[in-house]
TIRO-2110 file (N, C-alpha, C; in Angstrom, 1 decimal):
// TIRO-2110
0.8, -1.2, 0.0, N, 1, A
0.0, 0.0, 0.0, CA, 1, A
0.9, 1.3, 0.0, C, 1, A
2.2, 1.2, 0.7, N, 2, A
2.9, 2.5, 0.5, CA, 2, A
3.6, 2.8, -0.1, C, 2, A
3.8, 1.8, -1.2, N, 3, A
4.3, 1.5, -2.2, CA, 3, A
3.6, 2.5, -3.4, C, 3, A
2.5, 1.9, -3.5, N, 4, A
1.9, 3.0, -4.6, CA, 4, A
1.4, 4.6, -4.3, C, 4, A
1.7, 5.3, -3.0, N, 5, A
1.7, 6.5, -2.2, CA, 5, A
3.1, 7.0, -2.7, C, 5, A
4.3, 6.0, -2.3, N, 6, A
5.5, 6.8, -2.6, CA, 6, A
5.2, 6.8, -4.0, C, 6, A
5.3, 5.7, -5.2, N, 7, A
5.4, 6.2, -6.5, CA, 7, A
4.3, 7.0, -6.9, C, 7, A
2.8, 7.6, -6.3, N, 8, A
2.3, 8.9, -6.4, CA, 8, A
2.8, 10.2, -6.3, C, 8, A
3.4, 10.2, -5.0, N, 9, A
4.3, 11.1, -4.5, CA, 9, A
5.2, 11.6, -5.7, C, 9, A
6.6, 10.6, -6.1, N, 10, A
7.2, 10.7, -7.1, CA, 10, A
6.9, 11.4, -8.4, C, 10, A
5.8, 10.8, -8.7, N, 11, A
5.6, 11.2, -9.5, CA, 11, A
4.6, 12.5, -9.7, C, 11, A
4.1, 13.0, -9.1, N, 12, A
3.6, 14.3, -8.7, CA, 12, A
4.6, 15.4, -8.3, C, 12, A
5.8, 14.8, -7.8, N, 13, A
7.0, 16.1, -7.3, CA, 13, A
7.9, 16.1, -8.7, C, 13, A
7.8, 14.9, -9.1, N, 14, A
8.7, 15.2, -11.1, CA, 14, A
7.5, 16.1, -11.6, C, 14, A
6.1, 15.7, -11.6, N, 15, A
5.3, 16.4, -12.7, CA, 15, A
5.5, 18.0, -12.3, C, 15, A
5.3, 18.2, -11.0, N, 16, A
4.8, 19.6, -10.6, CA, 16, A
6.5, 20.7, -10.5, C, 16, A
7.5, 20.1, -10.4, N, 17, A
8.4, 20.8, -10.0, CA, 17, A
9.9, 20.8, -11.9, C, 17, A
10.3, 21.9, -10.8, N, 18, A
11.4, 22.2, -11.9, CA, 18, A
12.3, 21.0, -11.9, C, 18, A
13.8, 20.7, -12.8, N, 19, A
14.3, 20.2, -12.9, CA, 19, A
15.3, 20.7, -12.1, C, 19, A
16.0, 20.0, -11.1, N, 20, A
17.0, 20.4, -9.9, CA, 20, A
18.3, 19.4, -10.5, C, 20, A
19.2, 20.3, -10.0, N, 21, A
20.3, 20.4, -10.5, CA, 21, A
21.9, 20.7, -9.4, C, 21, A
22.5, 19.5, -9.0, N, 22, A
23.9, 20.1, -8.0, CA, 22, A
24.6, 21.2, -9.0, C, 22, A
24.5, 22.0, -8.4, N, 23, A
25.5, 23.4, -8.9, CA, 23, A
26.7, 23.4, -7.8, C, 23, A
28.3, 22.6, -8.6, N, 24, A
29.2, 23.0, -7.4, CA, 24, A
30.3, 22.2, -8.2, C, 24, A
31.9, 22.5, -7.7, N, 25, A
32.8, 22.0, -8.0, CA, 25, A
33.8, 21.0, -7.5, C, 25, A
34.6, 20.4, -8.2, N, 26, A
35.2, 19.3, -7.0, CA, 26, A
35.9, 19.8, -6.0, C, 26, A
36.3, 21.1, -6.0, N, 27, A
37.1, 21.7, -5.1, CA, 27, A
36.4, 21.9, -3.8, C, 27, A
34.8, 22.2, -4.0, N, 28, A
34.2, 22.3, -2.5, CA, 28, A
33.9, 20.7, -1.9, C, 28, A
33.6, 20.9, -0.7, N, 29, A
33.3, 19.8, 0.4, CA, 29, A
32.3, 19.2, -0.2, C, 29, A
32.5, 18.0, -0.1, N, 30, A
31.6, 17.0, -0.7, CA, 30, A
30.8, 17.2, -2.6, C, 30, A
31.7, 17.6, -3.5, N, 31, A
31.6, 17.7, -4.3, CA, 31, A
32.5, 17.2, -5.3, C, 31, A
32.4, 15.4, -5.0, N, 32, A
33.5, 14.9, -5.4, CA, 32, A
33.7, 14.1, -6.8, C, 32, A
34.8, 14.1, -7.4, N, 33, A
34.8, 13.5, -8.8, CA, 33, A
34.0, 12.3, -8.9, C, 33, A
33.4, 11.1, -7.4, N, 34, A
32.7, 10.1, -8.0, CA, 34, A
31.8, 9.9, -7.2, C, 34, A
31.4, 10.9, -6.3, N, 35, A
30.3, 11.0, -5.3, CA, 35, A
30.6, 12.6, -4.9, C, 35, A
28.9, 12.5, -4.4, N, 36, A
28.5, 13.8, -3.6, CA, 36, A
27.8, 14.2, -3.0, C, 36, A
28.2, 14.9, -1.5, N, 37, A
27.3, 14.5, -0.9, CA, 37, A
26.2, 15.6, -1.2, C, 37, A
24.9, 14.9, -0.5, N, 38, A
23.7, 16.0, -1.2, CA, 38, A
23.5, 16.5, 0.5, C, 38, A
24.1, 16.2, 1.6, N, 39, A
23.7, 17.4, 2.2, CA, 39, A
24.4, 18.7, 2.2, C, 39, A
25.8, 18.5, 1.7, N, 40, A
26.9, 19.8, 1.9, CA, 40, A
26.6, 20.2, 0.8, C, 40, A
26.2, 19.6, -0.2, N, 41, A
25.8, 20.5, -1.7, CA, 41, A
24.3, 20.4, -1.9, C, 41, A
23.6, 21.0, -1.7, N, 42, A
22.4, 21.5, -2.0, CA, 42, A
22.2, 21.4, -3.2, C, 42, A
20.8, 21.3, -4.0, N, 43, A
20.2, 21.7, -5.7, CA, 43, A
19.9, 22.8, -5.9, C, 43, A
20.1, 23.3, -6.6, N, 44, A
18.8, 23.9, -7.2, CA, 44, A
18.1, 23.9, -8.8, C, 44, A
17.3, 24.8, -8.4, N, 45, A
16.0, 25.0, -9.8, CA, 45, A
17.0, 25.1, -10.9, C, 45, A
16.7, 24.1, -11.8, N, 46, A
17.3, 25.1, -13.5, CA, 46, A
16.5, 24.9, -14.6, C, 46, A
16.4, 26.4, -14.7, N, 47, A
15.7, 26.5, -15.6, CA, 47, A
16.0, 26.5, -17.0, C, 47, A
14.7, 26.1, -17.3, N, 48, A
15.6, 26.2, -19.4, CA, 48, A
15.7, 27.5, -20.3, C, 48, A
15.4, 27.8, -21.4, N, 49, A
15.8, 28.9, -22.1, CA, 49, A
15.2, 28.7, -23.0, C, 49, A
14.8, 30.0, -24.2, N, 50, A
13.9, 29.7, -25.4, CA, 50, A
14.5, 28.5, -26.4, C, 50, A
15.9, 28.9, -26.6, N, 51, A
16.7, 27.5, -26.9, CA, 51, A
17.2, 26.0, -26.6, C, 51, A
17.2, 26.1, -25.4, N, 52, A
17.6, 25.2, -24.7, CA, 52, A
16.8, 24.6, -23.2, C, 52, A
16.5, 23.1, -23.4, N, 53, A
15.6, 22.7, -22.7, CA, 53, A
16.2, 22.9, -21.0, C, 53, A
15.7, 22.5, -19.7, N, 54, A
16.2, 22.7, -18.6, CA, 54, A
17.4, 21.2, -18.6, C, 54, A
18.5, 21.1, -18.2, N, 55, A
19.3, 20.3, -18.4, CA, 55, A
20.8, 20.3, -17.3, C, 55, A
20.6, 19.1, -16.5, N, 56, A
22.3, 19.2, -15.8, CA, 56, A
23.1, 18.6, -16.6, C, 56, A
24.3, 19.0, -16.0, N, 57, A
25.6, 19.4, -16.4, CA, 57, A
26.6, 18.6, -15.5, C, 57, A
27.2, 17.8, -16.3, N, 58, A
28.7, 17.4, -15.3, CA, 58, A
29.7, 17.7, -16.3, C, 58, A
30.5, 18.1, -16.0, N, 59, A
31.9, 18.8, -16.7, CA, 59, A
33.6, 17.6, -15.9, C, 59, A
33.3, 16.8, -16.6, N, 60, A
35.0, 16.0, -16.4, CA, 60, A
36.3, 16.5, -16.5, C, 60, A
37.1, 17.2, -16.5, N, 61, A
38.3, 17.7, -17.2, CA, 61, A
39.2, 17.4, -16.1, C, 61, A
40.3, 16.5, -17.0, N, 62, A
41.1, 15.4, -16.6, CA, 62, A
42.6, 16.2, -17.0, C, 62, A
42.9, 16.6, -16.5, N, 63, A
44.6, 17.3, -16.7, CA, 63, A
46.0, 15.9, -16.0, C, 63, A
46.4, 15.6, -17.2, N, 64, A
47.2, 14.3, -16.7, CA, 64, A
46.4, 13.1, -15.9, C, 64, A
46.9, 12.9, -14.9, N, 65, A
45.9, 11.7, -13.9, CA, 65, A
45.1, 12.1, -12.9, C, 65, A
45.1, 13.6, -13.3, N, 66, A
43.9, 14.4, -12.0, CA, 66, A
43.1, 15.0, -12.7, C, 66, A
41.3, 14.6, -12.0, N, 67, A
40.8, 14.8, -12.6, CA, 67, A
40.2, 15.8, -11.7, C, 67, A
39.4, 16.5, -12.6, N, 68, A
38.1, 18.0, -11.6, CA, 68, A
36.8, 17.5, -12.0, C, 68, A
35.9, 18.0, -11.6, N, 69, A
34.2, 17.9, -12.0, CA, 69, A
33.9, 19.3, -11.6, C, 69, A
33.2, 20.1, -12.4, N, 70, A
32.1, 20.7, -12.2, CA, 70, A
30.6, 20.5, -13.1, C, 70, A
29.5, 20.5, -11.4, N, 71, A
28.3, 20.4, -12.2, CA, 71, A
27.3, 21.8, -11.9, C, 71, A
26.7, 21.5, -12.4, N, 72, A
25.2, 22.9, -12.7, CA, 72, A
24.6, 22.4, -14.0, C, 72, A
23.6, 23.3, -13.8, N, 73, A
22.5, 24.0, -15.1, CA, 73, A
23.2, 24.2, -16.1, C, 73, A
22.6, 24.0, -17.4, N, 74, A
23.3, 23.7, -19.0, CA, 74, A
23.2, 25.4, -18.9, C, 74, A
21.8, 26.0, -18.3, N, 75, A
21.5, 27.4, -18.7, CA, 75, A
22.5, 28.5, -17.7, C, 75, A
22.6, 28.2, -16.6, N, 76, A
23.7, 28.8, -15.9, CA, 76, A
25.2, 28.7, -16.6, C, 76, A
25.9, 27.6, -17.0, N, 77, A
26.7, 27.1, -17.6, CA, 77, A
27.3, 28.2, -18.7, C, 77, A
26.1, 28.3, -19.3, N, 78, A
26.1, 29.0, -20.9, CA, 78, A
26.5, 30.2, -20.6, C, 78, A
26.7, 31.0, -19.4, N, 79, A
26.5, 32.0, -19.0, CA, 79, A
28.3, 32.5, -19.0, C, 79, A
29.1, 31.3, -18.5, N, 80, A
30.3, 31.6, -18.9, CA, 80, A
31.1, 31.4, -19.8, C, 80, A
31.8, 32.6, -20.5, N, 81, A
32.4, 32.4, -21.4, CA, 81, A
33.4, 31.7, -21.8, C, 81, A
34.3, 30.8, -20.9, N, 82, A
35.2, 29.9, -20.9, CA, 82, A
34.8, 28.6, -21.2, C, 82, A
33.3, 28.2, -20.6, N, 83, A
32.8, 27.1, -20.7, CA, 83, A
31.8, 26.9, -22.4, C, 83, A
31.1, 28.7, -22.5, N, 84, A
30.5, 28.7, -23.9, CA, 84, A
30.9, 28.0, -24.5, C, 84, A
32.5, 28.4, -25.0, N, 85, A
33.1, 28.3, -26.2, CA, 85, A
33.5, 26.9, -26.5, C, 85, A
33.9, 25.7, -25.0, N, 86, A
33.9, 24.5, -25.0, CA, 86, A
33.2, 23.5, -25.6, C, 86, A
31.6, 24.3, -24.9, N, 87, A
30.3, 22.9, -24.6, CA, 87, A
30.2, 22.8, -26.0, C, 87, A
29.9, 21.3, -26.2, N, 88, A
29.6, 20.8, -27.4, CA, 88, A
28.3, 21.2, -28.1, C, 88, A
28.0, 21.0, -29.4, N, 89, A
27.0, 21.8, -30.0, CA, 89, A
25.7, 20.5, -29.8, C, 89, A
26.2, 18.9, -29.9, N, 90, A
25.3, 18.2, -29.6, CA, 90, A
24.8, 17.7, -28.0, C, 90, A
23.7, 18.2, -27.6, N, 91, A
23.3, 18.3, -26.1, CA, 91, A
22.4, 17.3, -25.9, C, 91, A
22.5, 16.0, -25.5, N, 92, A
21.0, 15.2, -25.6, CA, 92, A
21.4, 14.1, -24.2, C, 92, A
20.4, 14.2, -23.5, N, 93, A
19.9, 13.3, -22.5, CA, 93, A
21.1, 11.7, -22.8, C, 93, A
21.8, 11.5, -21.5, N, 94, A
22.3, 10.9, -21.4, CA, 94, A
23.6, 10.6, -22.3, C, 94, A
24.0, 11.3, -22.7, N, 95, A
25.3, 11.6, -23.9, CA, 95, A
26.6, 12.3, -22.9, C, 95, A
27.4, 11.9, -23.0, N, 96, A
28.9, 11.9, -22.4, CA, 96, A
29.8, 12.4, -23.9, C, 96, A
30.0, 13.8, -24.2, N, 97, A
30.5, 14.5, -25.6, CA, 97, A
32.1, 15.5, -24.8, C, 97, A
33.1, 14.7, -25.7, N, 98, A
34.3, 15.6, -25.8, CA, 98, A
33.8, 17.7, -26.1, C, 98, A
34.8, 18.0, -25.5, N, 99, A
34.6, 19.5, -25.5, CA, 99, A
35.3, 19.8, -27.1, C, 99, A
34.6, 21.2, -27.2, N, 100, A
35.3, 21.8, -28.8, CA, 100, A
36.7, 21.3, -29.3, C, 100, A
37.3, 21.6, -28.0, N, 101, A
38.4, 21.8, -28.1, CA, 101, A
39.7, 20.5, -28.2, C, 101, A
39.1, 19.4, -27.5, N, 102, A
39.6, 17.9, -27.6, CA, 102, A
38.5, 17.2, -28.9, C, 102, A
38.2, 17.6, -30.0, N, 103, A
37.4, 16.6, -30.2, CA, 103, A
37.5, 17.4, -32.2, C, 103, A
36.9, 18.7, -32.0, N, 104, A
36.6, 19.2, -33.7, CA, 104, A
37.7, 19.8, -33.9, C, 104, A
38.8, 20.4, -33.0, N, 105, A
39.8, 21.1, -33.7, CA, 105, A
40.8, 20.4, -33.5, C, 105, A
41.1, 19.2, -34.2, N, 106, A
42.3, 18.9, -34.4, CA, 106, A
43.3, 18.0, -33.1, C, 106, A
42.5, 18.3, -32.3, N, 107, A
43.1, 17.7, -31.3, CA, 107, A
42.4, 16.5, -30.9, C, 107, A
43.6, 15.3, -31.0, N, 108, A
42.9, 13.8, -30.7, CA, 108, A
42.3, 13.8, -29.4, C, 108, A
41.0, 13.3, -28.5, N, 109, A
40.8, 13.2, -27.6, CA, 109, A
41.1, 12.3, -26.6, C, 109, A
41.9, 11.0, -27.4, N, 110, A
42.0, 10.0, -26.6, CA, 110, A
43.4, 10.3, -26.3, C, 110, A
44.5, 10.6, -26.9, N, 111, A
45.9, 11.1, -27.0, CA, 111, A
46.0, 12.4, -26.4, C, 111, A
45.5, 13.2, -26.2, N, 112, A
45.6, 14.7, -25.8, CA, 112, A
45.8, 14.5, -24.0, C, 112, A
46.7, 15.3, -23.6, N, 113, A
47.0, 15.4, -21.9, CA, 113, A
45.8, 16.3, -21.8, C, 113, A
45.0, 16.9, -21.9, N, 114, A
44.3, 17.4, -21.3, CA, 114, A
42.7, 17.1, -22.1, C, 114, A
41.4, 16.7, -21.3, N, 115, A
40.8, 16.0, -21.9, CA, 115, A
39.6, 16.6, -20.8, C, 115, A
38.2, 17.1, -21.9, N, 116, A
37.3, 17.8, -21.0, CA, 116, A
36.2, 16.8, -21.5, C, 116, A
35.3, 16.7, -20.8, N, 117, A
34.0, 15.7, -21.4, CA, 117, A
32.7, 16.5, -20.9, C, 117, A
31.7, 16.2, -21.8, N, 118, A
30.3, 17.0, -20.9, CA, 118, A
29.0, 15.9, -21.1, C, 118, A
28.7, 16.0, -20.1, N, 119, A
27.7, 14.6, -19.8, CA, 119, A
27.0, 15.5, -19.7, C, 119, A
25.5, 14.8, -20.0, N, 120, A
24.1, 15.8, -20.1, CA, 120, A
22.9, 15.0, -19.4, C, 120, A
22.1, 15.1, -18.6, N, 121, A
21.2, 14.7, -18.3, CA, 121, A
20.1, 15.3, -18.1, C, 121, A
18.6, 14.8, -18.1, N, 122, A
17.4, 15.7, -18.0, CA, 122, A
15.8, 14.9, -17.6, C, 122, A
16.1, 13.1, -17.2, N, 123, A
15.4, 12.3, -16.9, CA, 123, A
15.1, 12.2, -15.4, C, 123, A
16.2, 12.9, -14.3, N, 124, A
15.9, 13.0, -12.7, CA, 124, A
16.5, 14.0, -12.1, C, 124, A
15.8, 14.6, -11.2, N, 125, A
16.3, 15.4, -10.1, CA, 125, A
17.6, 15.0, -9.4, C, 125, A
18.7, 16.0, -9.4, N, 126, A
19.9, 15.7, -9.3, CA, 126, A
20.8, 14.3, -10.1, C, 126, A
20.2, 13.9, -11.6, N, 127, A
21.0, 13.5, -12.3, CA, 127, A
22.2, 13.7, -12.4, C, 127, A
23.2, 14.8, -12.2, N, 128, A
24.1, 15.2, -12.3, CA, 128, A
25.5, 15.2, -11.2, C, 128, A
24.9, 14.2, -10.3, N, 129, A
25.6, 13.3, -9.7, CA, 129, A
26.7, 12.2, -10.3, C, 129, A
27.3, 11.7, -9.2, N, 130, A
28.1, 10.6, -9.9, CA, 130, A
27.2, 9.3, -10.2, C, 130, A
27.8, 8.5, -11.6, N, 131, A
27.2, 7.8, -12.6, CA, 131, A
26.3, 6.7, -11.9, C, 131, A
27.5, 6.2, -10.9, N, 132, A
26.9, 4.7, -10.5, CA, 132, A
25.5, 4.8, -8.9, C, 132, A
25.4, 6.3, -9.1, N, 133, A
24.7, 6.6, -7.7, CA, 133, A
23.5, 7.3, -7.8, C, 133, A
23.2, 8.1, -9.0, N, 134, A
22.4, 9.1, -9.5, CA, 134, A
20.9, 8.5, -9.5, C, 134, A
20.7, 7.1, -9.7, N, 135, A
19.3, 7.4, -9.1, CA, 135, A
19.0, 6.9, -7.7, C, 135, A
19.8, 6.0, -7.4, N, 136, A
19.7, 5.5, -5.7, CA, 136, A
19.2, 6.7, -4.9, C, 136, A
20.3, 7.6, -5.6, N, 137, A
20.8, 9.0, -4.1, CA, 137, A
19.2, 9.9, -4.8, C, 137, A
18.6, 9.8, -5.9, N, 138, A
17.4, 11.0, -5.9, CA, 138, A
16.1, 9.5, -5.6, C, 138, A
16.5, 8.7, -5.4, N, 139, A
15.4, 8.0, -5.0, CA, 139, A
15.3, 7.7, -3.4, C, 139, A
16.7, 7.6, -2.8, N, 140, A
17.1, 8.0, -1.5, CA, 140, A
16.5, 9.2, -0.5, C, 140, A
16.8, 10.1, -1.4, N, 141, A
16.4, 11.5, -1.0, CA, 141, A
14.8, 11.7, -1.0, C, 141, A
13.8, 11.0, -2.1, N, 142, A
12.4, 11.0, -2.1, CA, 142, A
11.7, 9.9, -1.2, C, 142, A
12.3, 9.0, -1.0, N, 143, A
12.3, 8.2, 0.2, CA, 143, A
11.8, 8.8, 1.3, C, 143, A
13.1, 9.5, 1.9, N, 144, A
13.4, 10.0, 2.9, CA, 144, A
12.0, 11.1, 3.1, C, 144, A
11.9, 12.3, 2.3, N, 145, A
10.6, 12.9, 2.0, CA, 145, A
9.1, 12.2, 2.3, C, 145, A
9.4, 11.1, 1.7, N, 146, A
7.7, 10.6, 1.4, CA, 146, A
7.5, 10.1, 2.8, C, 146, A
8.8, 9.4, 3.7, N, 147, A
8.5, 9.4, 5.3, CA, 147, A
8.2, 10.2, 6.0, C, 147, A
8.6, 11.1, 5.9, N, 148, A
8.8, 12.3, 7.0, CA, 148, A
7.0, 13.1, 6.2, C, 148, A
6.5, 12.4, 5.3, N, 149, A
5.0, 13.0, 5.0, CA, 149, A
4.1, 12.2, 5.7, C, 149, A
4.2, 11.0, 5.1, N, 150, A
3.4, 9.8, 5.8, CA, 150, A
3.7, 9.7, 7.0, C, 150, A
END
């Protein structure tokens, strides 16, 4: 019976709400290249654009054997001009795409010491987590909600 309460729930907080999104870098606390935590990094709202649908963002860029992540909003994102000029022109749900710069100009991606990737997601709330955790941890988190209702 509370089974089909929580997947009402669920599915009423996906239908009614925006698409949430970790906005943060690997350099802050709990904002880590293969986990994150969701209480030290918070979500938020991202919104989409007349162009571009609402969409998170994880940014890989691997310098030698160290890697960084930053994630956020495709539309926040777009806002900097370092990153503009990178993001790839193909943007679609579940796609992992080399940056401009490792990939259309000349430069091998797989050979290149420095190597940026942009993963895109737009199917869950805080997709833009790490790979092997992203829906456990937004199903985790709605869990936790639908108890604290019931």
């Amino acid at each position: 019976m509370y089974k089909e309460y929580f997947l009402c729930l669920v599915a009423l907080i996906q239908a009614t709400n925006a698409l949430k999104c970790f906005q943060c870098h690997s350099s802050q606390p709990g904002c880590g290249v293969k986990k994150v935590d969701f209480i030290l990094q918070g979500w938020k709202d991202c919104p989409g654009t007349n162009t571009d649908p609402p969409m998170c963002v994880k940014i890989l860029n691997t310098v030698g054997s160290e890697t960084t992540v930053t994630r956020g909003c495709l539309s926040t994102l777009l806002k900097e001009t370092q990153i503009r000029e990178d993001m790839p022109s193909v943007r679609r749900h579940s796609y992992c795409v080399p940056a401009k710069s490792d990939s259309t100009y000349g430069q091998s991606y797989i050979t290149s010491e420095t190597k940026k990737l942009y993963c895109f997601c737009n199917d869950l709330w805080l997709c833009n987590s790490a790979v092997s955790t992203q829906t456990s941890l937004v199903l985790g988190v709605l869990a936790f909600i639908a108890v604290k209702i019931l």
